[in-house]
TILUM-653936 format. One record per residue: residue number from 1; residue in one letter; chain; z, x, y of N, C-alpha, C in turn. Coordinates in nm, 2 decimals, always signed. Layout:
REM residues N
{r NUM, A, A, {Z, X, Y}, {Z, X, Y}, {Z, X, Y}}
...
***
This chain:
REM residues 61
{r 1, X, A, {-1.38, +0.30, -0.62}, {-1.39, +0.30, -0.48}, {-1.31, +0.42, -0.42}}
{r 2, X, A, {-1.37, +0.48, -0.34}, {-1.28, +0.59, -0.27}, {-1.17, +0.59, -0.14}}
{r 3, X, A, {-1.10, +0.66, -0.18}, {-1.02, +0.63, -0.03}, {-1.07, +0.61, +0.12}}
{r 4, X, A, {-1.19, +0.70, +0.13}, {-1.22, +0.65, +0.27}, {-1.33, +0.53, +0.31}}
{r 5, X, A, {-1.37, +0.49, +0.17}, {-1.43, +0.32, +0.19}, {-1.32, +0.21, +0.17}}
{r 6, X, A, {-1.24, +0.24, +0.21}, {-1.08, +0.14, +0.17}, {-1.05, +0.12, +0.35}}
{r 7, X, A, {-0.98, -0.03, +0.37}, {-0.91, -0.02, +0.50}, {-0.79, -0.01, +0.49}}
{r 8, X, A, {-0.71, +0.13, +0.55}, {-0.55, +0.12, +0.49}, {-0.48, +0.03, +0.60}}
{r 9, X, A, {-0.37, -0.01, +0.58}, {-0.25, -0.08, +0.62}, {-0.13, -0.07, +0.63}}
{r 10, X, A, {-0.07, -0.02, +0.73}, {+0.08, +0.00, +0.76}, {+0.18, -0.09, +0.81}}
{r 11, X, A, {+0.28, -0.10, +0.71}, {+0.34, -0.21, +0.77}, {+0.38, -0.20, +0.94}}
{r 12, X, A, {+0.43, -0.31, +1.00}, {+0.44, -0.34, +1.16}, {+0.63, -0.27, +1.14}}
{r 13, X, A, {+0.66, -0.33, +1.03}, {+0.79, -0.25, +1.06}, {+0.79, -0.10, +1.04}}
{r 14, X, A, {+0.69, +0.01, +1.05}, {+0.75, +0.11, +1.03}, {+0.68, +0.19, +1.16}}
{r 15, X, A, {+0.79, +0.29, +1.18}, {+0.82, +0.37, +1.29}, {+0.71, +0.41, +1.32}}
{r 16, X, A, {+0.74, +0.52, +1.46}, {+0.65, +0.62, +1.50}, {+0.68, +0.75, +1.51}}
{r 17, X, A, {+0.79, +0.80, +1.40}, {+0.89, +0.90, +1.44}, {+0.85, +0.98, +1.34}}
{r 18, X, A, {+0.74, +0.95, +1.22}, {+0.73, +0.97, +1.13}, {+0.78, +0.96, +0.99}}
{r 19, X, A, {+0.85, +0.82, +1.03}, {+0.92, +0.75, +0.86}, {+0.86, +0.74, +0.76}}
{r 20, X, A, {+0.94, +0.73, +0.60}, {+0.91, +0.72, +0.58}, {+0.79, +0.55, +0.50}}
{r 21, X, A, {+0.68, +0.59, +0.44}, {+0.63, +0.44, +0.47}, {+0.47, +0.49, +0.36}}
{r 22, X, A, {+0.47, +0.34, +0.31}, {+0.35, +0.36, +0.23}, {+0.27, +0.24, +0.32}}
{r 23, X, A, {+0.14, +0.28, +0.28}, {-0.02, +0.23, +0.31}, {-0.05, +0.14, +0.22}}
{r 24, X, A, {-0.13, +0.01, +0.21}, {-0.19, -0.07, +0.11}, {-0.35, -0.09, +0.17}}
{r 25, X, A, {-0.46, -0.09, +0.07}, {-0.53, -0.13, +0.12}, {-0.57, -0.31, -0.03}}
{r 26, X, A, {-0.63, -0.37, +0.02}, {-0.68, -0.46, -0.05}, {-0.80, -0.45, -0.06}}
{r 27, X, A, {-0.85, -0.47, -0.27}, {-0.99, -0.53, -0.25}, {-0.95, -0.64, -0.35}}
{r 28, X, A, {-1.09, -0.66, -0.43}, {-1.11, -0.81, -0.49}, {-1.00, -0.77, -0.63}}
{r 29, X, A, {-1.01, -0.66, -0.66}, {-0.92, -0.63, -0.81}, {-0.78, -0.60, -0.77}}
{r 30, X, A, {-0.71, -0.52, -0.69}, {-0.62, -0.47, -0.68}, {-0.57, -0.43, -0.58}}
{r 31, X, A, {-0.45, -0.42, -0.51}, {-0.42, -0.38, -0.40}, {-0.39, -0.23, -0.40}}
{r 32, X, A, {-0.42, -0.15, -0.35}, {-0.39, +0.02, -0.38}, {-0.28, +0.05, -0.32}}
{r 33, X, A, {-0.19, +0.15, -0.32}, {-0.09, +0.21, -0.27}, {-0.11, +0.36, -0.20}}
{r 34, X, A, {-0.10, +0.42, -0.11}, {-0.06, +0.55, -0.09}, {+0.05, +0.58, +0.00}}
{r 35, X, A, {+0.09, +0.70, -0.02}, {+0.18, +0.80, +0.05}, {+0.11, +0.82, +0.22}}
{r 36, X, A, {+0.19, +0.74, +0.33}, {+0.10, +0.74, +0.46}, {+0.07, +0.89, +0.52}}
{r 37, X, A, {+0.25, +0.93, +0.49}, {+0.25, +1.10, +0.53}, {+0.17, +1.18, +0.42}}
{r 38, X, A, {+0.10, +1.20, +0.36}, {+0.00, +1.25, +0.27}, {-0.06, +1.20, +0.25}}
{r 39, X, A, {-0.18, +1.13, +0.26}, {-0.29, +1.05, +0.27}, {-0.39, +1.14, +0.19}}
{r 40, X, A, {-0.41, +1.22, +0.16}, {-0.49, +1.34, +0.06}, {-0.45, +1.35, -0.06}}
{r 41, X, A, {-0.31, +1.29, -0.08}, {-0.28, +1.26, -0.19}, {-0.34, +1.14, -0.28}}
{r 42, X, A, {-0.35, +1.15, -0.40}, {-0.41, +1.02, -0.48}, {-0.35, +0.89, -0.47}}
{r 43, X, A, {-0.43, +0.78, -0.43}, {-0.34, +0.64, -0.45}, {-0.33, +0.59, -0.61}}
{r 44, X, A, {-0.25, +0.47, -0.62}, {-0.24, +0.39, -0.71}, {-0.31, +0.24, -0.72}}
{r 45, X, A, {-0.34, +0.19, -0.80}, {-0.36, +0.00, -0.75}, {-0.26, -0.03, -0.86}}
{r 46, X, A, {-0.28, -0.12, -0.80}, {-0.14, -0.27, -0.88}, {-0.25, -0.34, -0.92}}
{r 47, X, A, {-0.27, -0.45, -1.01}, {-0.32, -0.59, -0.98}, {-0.26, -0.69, -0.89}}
{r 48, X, A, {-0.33, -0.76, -0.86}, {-0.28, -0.87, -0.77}, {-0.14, -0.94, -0.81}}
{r 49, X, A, {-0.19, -0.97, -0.95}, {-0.04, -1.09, -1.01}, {+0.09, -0.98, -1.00}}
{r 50, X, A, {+0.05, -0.84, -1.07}, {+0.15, -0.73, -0.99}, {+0.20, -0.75, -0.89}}
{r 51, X, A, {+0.11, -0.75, -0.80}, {+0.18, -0.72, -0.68}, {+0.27, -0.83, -0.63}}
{r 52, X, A, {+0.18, -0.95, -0.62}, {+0.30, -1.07, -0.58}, {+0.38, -1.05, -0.67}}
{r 53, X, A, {+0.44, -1.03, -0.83}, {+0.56, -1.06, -0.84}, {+0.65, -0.96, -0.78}}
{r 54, X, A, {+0.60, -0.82, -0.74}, {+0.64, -0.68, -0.69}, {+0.74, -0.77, -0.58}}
{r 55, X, A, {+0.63, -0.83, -0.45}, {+0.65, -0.84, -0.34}, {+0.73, -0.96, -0.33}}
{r 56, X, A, {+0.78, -1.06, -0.45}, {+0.83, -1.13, -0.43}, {+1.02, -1.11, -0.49}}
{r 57, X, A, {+0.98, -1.02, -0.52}, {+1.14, -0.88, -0.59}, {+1.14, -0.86, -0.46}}
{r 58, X, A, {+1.09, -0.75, -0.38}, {+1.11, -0.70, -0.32}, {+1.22, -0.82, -0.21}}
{r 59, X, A, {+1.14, -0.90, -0.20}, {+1.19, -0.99, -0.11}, {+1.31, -1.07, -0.12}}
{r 60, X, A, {+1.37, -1.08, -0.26}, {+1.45, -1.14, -0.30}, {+1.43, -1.28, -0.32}}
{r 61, X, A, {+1.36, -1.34, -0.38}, {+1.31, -1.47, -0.41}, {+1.25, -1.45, -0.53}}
***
């Protein structure tokens, strides 16, 4: 799938000052990652079960 058939997603907590901040988009296999301020740059996917345990580190729980 290509970047520009993807919906990206920025989190609500990040600025408008131009912070730093990554993009996710979701499909059925994997959640992707990119660089918001470089967006021409290549993304990554995670799998799903990746990701939740990612986002559940991340979270501390």
């Amino acid at each position: 799938m290509s970047t520009t058939e993807l919906t990206w997603y920025k989190s609500s907590y990040s600025g408008t000052q131009g912070d730093d901040c990554v993009e996710v988009a979701v499909t059925e296999q994997a959640i992707c990652v990119r660089d918001s301020k470089d967006v021409t740059r290549p993304h990554f996917a995670v799998g799903r079960d990746g990701w939740t345990r990612f986002v559940g580190f991340a979270a501390g729980s």
